[in-house]
C-alpha positions as semicolon CSV with decimal commas, in nm:
position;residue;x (nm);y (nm);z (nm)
1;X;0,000;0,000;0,000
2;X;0,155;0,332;-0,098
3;X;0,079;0,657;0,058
4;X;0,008;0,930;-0,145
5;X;0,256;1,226;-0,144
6;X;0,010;1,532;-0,172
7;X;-0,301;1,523;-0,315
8;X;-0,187;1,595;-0,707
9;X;-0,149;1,229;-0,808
10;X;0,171;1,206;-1,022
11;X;0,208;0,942;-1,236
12;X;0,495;0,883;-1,481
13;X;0,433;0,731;-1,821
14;X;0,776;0,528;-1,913
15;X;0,907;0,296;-2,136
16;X;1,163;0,222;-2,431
17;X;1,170;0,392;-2,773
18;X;0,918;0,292;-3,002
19;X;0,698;0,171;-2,691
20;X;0,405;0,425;-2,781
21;X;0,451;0,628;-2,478
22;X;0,315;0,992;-2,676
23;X;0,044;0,802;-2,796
24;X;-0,060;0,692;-2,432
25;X;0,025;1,023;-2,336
26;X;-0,207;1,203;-2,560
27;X;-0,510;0,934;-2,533
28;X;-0,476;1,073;-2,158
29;X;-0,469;1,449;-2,203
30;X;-0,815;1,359;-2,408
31;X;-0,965;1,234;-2,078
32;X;-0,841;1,579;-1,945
33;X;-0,545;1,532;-1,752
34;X;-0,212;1,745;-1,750
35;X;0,018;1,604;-1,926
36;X;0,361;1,688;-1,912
37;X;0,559;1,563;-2,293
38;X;0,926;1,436;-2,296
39;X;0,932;1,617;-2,593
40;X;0,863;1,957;-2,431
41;X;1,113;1,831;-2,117
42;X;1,390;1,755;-2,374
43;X;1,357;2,055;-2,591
44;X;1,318;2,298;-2,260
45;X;1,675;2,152;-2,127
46;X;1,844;2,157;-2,424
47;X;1,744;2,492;-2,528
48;X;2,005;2,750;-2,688
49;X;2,171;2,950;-2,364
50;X;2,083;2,668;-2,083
51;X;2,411;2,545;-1,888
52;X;2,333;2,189;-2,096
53;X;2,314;2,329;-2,398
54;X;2,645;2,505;-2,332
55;X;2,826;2,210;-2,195
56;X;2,699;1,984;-2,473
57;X;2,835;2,222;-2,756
58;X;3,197;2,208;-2,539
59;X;3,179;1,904;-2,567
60;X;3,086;1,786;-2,931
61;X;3,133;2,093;-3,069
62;X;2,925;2,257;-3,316
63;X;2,874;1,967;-3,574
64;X;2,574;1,933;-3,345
65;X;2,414;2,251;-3,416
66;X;2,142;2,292;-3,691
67;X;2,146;2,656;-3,907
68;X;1,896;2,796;-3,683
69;X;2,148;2,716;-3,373
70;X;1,924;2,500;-3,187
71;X;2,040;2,107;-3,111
72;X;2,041;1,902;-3,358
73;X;1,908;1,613;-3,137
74;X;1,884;1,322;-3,423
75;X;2,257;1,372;-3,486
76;X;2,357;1,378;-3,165
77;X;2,152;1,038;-3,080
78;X;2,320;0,876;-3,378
79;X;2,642;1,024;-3,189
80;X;2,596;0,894;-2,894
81;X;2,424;0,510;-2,948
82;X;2,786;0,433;-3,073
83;X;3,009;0,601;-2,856
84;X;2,966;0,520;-2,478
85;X;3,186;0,771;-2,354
86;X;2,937;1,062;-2,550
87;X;2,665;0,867;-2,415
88;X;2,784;0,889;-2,024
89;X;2,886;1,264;-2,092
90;X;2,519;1,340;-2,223
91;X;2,387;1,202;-1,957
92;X;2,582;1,433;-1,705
93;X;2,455;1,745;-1,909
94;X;2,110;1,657;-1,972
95;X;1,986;1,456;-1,654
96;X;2,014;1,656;-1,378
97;X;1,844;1,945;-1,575
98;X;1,559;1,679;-1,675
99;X;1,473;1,601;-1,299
100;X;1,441;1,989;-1,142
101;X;1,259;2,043;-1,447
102;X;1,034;1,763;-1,380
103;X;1,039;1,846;-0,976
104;X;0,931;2,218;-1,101
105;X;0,655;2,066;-1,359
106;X;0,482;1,858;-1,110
107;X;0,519;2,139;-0,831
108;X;0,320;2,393;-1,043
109;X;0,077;2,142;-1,091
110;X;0,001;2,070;-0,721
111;X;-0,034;2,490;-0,701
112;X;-0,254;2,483;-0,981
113;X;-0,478;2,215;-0,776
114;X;-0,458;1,970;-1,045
115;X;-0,582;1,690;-0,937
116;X;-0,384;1,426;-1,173
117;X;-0,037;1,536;-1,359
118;X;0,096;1,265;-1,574
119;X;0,485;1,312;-1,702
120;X;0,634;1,121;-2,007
121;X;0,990;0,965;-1,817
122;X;1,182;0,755;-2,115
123;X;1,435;0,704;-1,897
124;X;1,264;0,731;-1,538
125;X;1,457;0,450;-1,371
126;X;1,790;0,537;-1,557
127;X;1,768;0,898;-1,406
128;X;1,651;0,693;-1,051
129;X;1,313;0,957;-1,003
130;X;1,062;0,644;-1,006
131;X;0,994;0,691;-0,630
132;X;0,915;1,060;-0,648
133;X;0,565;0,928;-0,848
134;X;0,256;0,766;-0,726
135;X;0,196;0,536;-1,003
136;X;0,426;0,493;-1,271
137;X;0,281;0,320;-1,580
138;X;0,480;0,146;-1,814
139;X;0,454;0,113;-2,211
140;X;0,596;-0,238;-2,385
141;X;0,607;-0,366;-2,700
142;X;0,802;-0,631;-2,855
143;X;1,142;-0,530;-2,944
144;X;1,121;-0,617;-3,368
145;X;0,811;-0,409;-3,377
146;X;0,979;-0,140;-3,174
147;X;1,262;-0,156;-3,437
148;X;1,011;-0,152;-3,723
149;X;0,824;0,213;-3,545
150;X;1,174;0,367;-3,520
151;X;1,285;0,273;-3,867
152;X;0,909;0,423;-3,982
153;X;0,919;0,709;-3,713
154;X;1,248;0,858;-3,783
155;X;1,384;0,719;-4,148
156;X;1,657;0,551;-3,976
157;X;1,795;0,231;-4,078
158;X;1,738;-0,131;-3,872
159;X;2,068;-0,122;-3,719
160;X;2,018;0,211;-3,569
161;X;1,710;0,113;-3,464
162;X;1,858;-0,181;-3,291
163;X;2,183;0,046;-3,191
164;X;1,954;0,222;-3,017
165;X;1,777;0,013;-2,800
166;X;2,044;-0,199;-2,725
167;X;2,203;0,126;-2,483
168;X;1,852;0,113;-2,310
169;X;1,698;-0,098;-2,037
170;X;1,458;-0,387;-2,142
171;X;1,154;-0,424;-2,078
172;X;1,191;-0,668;-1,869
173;X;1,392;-0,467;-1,620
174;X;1,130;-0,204;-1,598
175;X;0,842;-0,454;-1,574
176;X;0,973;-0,525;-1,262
177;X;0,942;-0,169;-1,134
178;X;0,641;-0,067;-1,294
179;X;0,261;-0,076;-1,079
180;X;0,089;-0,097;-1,457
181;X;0,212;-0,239;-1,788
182;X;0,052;-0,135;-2,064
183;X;0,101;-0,371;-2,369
184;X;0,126;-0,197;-2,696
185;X;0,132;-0,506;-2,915
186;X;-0,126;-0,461;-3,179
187;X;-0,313;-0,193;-3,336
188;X;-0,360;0,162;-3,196
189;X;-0,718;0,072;-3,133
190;X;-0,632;-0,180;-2,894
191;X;-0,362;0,053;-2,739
192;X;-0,663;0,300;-2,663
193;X;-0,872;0,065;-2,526
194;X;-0,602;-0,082;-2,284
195;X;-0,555;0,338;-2,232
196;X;-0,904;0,379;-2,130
197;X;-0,898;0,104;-1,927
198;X;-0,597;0,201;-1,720
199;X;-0,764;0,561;-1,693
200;X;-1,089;0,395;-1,551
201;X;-0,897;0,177;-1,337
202;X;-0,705;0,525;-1,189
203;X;-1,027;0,672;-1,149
204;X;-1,232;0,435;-0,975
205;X;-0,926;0,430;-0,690
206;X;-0,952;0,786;-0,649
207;X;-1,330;0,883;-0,609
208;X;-1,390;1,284;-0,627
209;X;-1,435;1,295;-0,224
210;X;-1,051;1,253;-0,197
211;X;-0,761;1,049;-0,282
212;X;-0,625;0,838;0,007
213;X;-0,403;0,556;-0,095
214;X;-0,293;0,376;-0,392
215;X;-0,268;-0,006;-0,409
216;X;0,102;-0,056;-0,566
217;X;0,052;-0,358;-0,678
218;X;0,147;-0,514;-1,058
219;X;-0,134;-0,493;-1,312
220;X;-0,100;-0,565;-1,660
221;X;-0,343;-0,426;-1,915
């Protein structure tokens, strides 16, 4: 049984690349929760004139850079899925910035009274925040057909697709830390059902009268 930390439930939305995590995100933000992207949490940290942005252009230099002078974050991914010494230095830059920003995210949204704030975490147990949530929700999928979404998603080619999950936890790993698993298998229609469910699930527990406890215990969708 897991006490809740305040009464803003914060639950993190995680999982590998290619999982279907946005898609999960957005079905969410339909039912009208806040909903924090990765996307808008990457771009925020990395942004032109933050200390990571700075140390990241010391460090690779400006072959990272697009025209406009922003990040050019598919070139430095490619960088860094075959260089684990990049990788580790990335890390230093980017995930420290990641977690205030996420401790500042979910802090506004316990001013604002929000009653559920859901955050999109890739790599929630890599940057070790899992415990500062009250549910944390993970998104699988079988690893070829996470290959195949990459390859579609970002015109890359199968090996780095595969490069690229190979320098991230399995699933398997972060089943084992996860209170839901949401499978994302088969067709998006199936994914939204097994959203909605999960979302009914949620909101059943916590009746509009008050949110007391959660029960943290493994449920698969």
């Amino acid at each position: 049984m897991g006490v809740l930390k305040s009464d803003t439930l914060k639950i993190a939305v995680t999982g590998g690349a290619g999982s279907g995590k946005t898609s999960v995100c957005s079905r969410l933000k339909e039912w009208g929760l806040n909903v924090i992207s990765s996307d808008t949490l990457a771009r925020e940290v990395v942004a032109p004139g933050t200390d990571a942005f700075k140390n990241i252009i010391n460090y690779f230099g400006k072959k990272v850079l697009l025209p406009d002078g922003a990040l050019n974050r598919s070139k430095l991914r490619r960088i860094i899925t075959g260089d684990d010494a990049a990788r580790s230095a990335l890390e230093r830059f980017v995930h420290p910035a990641i977690t205030k920003l996420v401790q500042l995210k979910m802090a506004q949204a316990g001013k604002e009274g929000e009653r559920f704030v859901v955050v999109e975490v890739p790599l929630l147990f890599e940057l070790g925040i899992q415990d500062r949530f009250d549910v944390v929700v993970l998104i699988s999928a079988e690893r070829e057909l996470r290959v195949q979404r990459l390859m579609e998603r970002d015109s890359i080619s199968k090996k780095e697709a595969k490069d690229l999950l190979d320098v991230q936890m399995t699933d398997d790993e972060k089943a084992q830390k996860a209170d839901f698993i949401i499978k994302n298998d088969g067709n998006i229609d199936n994914l939204m059902r097994s959203v909605d469910s999960f979302y009914k699930k949620l909101y059943q527990k916590h009746p509009k009268n008050g949110m007391k406890a959660l029960d943290r215990h493994k449920i698969m969708i």
